[in-house]
PDB file of N, CA, C and O in Angstrom, chain B, residues numbered from 101:
ATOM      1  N   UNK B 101       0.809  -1.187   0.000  1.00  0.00           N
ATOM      2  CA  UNK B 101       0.000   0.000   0.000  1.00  0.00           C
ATOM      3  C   UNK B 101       0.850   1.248   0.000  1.00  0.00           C
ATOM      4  O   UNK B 101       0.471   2.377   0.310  1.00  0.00           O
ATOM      5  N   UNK B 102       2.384   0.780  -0.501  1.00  0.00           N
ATOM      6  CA  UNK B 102       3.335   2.173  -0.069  1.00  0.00           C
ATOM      7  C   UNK B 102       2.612   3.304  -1.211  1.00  0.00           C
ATOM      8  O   UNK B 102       2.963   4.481  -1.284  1.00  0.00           O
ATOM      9  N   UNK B 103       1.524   2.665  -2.079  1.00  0.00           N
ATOM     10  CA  UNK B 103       1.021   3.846  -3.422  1.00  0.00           C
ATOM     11  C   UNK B 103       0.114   4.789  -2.695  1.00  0.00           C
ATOM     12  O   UNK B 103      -0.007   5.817  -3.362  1.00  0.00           O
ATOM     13  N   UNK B 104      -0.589   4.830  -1.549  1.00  0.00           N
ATOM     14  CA  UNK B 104      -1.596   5.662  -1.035  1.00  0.00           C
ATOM     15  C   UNK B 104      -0.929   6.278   0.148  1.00  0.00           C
ATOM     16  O   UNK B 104      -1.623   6.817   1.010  1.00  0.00           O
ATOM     17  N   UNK B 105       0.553   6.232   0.262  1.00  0.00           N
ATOM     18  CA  UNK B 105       0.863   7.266   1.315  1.00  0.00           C
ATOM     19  C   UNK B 105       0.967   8.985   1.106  1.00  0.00           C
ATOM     20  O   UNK B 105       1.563   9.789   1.823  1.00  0.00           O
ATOM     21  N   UNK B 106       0.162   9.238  -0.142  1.00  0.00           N
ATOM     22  CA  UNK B 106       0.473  10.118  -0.738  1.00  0.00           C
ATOM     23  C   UNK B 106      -0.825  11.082  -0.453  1.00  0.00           C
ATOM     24  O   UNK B 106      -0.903  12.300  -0.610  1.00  0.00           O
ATOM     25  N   UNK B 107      -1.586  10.378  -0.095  1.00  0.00           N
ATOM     26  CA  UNK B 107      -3.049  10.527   0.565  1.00  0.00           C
ATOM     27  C   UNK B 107      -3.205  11.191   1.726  1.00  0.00           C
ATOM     28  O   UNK B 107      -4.331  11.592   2.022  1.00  0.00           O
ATOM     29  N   UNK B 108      -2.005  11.444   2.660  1.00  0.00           N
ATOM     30  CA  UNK B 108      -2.113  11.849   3.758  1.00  0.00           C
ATOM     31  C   UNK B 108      -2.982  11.387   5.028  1.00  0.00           C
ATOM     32  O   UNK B 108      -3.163  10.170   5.054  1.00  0.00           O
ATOM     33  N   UNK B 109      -3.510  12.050   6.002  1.00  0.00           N
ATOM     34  CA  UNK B 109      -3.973  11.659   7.204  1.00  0.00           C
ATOM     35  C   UNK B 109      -3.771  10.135   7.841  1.00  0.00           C
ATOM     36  O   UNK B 109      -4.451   9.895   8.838  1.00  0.00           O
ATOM     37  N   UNK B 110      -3.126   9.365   7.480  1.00  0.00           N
ATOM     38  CA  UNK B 110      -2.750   8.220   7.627  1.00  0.00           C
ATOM     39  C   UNK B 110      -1.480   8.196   8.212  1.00  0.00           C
ATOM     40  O   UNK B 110      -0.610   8.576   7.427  1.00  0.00           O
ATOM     41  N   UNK B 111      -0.946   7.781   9.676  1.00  0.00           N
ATOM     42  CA  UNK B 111      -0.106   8.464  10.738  1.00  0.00           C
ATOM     43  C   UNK B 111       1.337   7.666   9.825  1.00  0.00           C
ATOM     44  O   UNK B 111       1.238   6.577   9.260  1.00  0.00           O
ATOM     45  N   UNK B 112       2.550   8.466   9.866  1.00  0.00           N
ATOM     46  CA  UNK B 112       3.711   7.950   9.836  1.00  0.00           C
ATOM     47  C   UNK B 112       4.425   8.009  10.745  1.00  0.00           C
ATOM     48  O   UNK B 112       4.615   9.079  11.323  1.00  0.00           O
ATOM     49  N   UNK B 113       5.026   6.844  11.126  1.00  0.00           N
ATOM     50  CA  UNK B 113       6.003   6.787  11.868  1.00  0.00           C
ATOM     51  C   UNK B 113       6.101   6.295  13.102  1.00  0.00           C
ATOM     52  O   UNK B 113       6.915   6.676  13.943  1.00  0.00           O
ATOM     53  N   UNK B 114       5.189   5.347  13.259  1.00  0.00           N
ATOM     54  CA  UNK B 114       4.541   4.474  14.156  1.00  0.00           C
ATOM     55  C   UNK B 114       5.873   3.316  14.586  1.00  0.00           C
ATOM     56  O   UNK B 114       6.602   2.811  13.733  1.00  0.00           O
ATOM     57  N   UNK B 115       5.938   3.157  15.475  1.00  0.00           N
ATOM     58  CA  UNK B 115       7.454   2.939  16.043  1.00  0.00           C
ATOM     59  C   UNK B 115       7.142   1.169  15.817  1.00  0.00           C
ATOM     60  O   UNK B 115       6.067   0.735  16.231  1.00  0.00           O
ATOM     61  N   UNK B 116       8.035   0.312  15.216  1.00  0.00           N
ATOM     62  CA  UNK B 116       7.901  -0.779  14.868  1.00  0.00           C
ATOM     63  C   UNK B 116       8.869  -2.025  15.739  1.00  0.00           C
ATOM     64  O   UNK B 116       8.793  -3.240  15.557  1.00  0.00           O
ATOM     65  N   UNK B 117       9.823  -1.256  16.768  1.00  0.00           N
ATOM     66  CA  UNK B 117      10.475  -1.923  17.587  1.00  0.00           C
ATOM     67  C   UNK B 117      11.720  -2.742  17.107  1.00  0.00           C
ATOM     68  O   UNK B 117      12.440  -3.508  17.747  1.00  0.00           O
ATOM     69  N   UNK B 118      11.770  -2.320  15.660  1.00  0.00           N
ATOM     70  CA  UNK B 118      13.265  -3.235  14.478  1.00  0.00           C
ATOM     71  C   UNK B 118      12.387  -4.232  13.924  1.00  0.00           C
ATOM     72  O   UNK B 118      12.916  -4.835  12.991  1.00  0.00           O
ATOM     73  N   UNK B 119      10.977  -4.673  14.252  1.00  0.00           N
ATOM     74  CA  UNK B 119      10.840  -5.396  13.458  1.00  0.00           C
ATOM     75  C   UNK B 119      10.446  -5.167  11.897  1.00  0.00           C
ATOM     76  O   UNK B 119      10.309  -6.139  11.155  1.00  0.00           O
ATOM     77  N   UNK B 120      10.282  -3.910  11.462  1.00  0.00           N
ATOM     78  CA  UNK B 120      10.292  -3.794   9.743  1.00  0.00           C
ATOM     79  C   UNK B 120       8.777  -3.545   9.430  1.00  0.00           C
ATOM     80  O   UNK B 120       7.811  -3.437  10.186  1.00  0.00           O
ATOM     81  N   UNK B 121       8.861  -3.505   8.417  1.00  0.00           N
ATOM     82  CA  UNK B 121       7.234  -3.326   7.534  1.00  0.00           C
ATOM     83  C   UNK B 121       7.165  -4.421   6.193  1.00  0.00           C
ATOM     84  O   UNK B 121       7.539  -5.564   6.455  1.00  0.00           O
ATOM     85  N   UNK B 122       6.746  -4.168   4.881  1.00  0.00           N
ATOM     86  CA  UNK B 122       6.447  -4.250   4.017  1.00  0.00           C
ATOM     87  C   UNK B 122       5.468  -5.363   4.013  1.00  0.00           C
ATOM     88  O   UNK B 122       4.289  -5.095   4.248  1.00  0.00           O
ATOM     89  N   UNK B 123       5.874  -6.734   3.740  1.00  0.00           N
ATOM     90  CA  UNK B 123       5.140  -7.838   3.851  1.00  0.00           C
ATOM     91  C   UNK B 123       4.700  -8.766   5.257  1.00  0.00           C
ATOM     92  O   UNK B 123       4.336  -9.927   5.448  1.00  0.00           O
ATOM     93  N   UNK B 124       4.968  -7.492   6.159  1.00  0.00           N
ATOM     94  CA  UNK B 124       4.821  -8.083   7.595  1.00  0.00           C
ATOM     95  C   UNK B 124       3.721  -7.472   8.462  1.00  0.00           C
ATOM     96  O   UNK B 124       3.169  -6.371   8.472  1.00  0.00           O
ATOM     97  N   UNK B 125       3.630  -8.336   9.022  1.00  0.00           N
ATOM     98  CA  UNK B 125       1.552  -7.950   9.755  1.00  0.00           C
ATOM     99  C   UNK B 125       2.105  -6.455  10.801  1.00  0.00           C
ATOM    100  O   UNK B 125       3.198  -6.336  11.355  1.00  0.00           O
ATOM    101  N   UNK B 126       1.424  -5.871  10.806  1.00  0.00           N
ATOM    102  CA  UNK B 126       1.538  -4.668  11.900  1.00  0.00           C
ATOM    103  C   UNK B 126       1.595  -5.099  13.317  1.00  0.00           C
ATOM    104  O   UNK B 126       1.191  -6.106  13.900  1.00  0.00           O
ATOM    105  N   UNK B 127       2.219  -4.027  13.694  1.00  0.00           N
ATOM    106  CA  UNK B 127       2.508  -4.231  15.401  1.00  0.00           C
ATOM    107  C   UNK B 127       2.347  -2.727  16.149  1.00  0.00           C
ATOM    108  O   UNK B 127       2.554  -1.734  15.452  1.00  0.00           O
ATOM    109  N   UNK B 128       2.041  -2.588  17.320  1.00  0.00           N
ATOM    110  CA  UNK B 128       2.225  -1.728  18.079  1.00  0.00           C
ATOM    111  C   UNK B 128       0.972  -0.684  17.404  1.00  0.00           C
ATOM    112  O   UNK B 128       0.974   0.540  17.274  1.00  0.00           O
ATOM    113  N   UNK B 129      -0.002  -1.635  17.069  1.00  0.00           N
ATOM    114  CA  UNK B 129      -1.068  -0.367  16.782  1.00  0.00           C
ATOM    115  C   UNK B 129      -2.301  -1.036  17.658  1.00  0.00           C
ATOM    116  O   UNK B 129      -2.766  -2.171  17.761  1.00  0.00           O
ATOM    117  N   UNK B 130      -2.697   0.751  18.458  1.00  0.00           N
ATOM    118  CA  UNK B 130      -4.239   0.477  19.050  1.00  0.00           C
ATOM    119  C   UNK B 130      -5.230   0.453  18.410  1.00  0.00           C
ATOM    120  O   UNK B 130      -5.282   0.751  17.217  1.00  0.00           O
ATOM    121  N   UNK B 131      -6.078   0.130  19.034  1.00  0.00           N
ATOM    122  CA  UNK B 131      -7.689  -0.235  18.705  1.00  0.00           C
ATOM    123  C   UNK B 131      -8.580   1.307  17.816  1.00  0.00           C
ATOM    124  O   UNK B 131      -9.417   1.359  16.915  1.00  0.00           O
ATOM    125  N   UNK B 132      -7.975   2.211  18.514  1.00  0.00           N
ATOM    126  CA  UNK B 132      -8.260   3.400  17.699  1.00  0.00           C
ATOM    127  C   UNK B 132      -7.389   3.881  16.805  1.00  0.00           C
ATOM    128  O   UNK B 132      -7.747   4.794  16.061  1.00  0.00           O
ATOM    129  N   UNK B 133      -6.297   3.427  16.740  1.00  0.00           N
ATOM    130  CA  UNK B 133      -5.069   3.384  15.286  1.00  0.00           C
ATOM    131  C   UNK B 133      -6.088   2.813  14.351  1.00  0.00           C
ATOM    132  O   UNK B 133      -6.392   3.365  13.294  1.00  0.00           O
ATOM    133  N   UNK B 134      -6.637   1.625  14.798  1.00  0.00           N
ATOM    134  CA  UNK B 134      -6.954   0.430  13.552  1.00  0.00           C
ATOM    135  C   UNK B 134      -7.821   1.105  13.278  1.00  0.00           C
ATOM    136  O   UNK B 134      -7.875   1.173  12.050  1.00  0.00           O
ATOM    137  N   UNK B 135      -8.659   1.741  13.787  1.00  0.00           N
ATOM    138  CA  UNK B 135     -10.563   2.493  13.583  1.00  0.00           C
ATOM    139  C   UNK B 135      -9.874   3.568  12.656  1.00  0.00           C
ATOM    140  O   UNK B 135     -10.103   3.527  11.447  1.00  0.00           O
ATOM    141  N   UNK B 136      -9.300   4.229  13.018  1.00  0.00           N
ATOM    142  CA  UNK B 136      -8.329   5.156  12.342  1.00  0.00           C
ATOM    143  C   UNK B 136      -8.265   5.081  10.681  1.00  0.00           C
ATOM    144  O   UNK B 136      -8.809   5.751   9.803  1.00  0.00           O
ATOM    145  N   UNK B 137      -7.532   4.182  10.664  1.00  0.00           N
ATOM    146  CA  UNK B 137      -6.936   3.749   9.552  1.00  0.00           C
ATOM    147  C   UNK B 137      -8.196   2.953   8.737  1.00  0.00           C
ATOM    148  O   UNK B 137      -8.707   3.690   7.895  1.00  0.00           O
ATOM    149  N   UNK B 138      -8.631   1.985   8.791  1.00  0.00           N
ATOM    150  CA  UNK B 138      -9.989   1.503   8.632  1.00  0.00           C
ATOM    151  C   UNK B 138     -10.793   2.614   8.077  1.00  0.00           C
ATOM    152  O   UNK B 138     -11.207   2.461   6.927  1.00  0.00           O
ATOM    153  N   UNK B 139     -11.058   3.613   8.653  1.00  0.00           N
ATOM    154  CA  UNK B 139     -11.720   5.417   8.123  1.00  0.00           C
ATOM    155  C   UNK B 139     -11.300   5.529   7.166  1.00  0.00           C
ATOM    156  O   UNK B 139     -12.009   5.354   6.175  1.00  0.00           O
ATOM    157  N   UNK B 140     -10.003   5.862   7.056  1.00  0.00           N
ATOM    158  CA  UNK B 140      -9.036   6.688   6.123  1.00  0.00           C
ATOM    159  C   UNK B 140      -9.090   5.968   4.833  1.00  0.00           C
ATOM    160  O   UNK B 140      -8.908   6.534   3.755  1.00  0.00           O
ATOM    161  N   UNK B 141      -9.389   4.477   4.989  1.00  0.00           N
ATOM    162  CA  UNK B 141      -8.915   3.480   4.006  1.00  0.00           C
ATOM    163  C   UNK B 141     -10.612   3.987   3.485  1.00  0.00           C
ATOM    164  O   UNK B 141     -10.765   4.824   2.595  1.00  0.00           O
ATOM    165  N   UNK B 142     -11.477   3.499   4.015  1.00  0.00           N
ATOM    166  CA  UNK B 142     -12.770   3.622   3.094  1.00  0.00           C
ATOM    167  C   UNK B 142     -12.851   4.842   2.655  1.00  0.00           C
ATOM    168  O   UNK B 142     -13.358   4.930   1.537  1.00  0.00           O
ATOM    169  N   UNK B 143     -12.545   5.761   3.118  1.00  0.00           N
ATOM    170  CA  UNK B 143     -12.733   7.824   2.554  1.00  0.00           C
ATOM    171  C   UNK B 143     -12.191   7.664   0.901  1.00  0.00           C
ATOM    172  O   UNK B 143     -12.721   7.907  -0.183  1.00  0.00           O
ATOM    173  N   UNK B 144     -10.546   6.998   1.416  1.00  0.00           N
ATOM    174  CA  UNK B 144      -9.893   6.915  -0.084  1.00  0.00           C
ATOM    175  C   UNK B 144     -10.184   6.196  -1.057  1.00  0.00           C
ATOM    176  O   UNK B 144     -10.027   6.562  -2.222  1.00  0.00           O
ATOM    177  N   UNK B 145     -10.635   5.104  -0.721  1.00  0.00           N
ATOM    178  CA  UNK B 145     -11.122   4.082  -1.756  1.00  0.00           C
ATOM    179  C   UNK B 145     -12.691   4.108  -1.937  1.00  0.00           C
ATOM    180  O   UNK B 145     -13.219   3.792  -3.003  1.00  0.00           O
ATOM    181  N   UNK B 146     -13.226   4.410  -1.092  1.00  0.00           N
ATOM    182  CA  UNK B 146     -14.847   4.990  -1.651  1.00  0.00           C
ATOM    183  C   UNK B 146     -15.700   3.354  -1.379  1.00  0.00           C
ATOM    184  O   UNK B 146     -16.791   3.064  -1.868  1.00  0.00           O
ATOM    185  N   UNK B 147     -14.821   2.416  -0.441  1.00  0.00           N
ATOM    186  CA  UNK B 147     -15.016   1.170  -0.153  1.00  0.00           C
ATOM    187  C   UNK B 147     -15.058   0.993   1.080  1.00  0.00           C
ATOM    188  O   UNK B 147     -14.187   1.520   1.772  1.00  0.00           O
ATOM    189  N   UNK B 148     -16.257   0.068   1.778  1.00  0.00           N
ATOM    190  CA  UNK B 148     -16.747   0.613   3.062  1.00  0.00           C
ATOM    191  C   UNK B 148     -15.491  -0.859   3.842  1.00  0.00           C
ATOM    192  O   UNK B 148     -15.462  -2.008   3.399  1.00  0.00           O
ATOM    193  N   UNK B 149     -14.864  -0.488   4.688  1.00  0.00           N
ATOM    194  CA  UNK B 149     -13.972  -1.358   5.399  1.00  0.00           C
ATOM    195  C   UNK B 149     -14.456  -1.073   6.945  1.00  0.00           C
ATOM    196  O   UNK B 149     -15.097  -0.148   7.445  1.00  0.00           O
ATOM    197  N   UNK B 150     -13.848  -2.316   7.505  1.00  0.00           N
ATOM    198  CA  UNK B 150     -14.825  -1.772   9.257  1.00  0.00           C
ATOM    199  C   UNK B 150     -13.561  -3.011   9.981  1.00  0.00           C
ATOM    200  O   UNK B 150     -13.001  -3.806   9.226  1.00  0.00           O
ATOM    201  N   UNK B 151     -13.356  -2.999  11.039  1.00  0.00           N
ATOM    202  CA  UNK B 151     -12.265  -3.902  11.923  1.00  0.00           C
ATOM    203  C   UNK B 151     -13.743  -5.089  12.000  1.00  0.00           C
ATOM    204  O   UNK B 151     -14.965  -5.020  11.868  1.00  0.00           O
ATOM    205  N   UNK B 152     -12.609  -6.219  12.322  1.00  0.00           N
ATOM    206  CA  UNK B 152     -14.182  -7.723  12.611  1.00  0.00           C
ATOM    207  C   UNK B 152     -14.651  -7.136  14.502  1.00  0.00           C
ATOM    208  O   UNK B 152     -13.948  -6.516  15.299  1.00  0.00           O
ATOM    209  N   UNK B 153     -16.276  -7.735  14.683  1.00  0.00           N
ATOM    210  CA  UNK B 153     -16.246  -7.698  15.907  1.00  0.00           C
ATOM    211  C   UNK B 153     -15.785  -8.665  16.893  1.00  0.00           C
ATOM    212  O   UNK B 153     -15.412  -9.659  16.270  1.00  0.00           O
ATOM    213  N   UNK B 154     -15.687  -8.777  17.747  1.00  0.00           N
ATOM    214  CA  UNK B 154     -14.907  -9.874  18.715  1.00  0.00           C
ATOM    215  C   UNK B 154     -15.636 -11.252  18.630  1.00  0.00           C
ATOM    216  O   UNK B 154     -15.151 -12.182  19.274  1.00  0.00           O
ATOM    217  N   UNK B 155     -16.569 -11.423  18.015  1.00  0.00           N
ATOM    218  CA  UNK B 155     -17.461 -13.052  17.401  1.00  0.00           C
ATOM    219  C   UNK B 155     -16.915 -13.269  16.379  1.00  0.00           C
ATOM    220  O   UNK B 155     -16.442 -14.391  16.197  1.00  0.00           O
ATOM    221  N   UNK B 156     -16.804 -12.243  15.363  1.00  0.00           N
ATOM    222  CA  UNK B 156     -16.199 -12.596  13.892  1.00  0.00           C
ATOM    223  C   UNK B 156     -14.472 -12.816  14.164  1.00  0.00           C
ATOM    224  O   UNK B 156     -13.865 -13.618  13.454  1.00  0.00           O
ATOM    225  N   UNK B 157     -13.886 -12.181  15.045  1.00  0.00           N
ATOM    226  CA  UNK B 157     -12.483 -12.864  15.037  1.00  0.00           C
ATOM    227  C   UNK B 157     -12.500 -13.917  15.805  1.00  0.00           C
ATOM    228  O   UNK B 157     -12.032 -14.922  15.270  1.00  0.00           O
ATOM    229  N   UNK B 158     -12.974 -14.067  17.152  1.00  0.00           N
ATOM    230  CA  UNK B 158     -13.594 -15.872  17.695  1.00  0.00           C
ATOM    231  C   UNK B 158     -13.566 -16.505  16.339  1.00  0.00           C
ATOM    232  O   UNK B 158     -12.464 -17.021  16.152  1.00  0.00           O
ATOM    233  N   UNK B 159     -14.436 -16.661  15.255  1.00  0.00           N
ATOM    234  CA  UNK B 159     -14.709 -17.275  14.855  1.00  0.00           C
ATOM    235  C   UNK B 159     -13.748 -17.381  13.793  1.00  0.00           C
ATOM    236  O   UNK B 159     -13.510 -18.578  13.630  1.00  0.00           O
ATOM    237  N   UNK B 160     -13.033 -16.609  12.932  1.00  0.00           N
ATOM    238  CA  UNK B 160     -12.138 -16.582  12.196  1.00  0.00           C
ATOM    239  C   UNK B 160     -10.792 -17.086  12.756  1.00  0.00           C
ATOM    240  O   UNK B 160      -9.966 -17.680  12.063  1.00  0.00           O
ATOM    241  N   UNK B 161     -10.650 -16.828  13.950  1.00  0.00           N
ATOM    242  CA  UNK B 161      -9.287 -18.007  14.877  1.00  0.00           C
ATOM    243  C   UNK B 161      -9.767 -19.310  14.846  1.00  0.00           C
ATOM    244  O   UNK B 161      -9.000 -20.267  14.739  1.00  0.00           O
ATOM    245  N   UNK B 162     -10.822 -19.412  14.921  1.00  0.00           N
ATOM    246  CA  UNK B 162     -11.045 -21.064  15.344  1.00  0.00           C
ATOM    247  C   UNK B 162     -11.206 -21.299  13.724  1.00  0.00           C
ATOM    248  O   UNK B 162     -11.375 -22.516  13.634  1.00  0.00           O
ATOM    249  N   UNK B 163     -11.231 -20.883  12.736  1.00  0.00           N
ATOM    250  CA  UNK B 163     -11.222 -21.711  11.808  1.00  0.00           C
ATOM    251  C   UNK B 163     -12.736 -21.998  11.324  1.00  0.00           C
ATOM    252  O   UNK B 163     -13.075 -22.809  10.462  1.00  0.00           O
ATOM    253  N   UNK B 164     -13.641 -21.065  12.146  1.00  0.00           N
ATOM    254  CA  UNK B 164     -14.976 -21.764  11.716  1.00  0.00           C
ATOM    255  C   UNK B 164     -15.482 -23.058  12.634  1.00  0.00           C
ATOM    256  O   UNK B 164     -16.519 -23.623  12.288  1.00  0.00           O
ATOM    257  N   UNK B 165     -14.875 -23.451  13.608  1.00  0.00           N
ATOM    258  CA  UNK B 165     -14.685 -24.566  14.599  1.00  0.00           C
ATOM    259  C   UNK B 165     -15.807 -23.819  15.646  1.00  0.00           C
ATOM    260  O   UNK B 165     -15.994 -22.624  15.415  1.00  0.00           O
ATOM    261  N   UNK B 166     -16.519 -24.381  16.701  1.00  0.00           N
ATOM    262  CA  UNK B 166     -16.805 -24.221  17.811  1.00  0.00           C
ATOM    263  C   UNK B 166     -15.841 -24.183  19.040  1.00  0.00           C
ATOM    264  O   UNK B 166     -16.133 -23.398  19.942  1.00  0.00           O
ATOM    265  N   UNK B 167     -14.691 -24.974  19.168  1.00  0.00           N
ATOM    266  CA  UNK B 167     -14.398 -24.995  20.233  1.00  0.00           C
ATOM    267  C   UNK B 167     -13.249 -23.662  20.913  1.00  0.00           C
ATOM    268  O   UNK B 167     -13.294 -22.461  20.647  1.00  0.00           O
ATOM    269  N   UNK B 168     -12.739 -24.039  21.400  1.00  0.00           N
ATOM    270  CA  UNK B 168     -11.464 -22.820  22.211  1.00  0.00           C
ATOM    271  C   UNK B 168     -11.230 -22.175  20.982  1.00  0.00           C
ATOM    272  O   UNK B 168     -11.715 -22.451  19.885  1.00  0.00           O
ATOM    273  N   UNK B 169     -10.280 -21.111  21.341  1.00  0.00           N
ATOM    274  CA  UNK B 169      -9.513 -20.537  20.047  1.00  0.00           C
ATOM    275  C   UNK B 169      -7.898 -21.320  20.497  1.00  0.00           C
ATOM    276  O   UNK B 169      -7.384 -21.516  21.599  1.00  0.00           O
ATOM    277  N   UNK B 170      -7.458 -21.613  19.167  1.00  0.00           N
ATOM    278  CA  UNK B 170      -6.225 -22.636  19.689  1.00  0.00           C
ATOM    279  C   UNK B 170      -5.524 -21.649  19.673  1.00  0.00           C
ATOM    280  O   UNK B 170      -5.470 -20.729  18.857  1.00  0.00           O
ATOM    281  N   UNK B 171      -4.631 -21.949  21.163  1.00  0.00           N
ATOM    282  CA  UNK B 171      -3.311 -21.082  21.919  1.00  0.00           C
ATOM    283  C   UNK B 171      -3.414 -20.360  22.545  1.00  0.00           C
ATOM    284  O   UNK B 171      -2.425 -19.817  23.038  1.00  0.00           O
ATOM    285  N   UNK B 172      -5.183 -19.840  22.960  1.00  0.00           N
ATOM    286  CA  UNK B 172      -5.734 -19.186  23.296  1.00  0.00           C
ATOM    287  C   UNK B 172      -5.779 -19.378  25.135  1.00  0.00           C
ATOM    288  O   UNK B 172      -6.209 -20.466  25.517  1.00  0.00           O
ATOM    289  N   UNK B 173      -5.451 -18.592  25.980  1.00  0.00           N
ATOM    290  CA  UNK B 173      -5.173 -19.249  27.791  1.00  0.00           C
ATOM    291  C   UNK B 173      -6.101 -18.559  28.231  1.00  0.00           C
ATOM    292  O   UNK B 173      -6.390 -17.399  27.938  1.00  0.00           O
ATOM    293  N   UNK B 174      -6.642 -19.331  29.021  1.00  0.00           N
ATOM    294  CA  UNK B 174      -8.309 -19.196  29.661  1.00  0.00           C
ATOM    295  C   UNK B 174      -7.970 -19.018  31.267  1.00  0.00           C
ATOM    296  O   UNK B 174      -6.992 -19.617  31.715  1.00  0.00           O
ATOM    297  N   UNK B 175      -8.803 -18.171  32.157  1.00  0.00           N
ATOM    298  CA  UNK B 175      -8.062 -17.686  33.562  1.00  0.00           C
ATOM    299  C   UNK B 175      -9.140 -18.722  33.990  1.00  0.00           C
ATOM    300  O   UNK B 175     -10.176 -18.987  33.381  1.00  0.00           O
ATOM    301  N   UNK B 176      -8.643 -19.316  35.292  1.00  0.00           N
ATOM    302  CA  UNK B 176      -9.909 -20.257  35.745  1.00  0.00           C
ATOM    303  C   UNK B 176     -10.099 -19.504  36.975  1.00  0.00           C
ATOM    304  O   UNK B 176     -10.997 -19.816  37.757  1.00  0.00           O
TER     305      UNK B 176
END
């Protein structure tokens, strides 16, 4: 997506800790970074994008499965 940094309002310089960018999943971003960005992305592309809610990622970890989310540690 390095073609739409040209777009502005989309934060640079978000501290990555050495681990890098390009083909690598993001790190060190909050919940209102992601809402953030998610905005910015539909404004520019005119395409409605939204973060999953906490059932749709349940369910997208498990694979579509019912049970635990695997790796997932449960407090008893």
């Amino acid at each position: 997506m390095g073609h739409l940094r040209g777009y502005g309002d989309c934060p640079q310089g978000i501290p990555d800790s050495g681990f890098g960018r390009g083909q690598r999943p993001a790190i060190n971003v909050s919940w209102d970074d992601a809402q953030t960005y998610v905005n910015w992305l539909s404004r520019i592309t005119g395409k409605a994008y939204r973060l999953l809610s906490e059932s749709e990622y349940g369910y997208a970890a498990r694979a579509g499965t019912q049970g635990p989310i695997p790796g997932a540690t449960t407090s008893s």
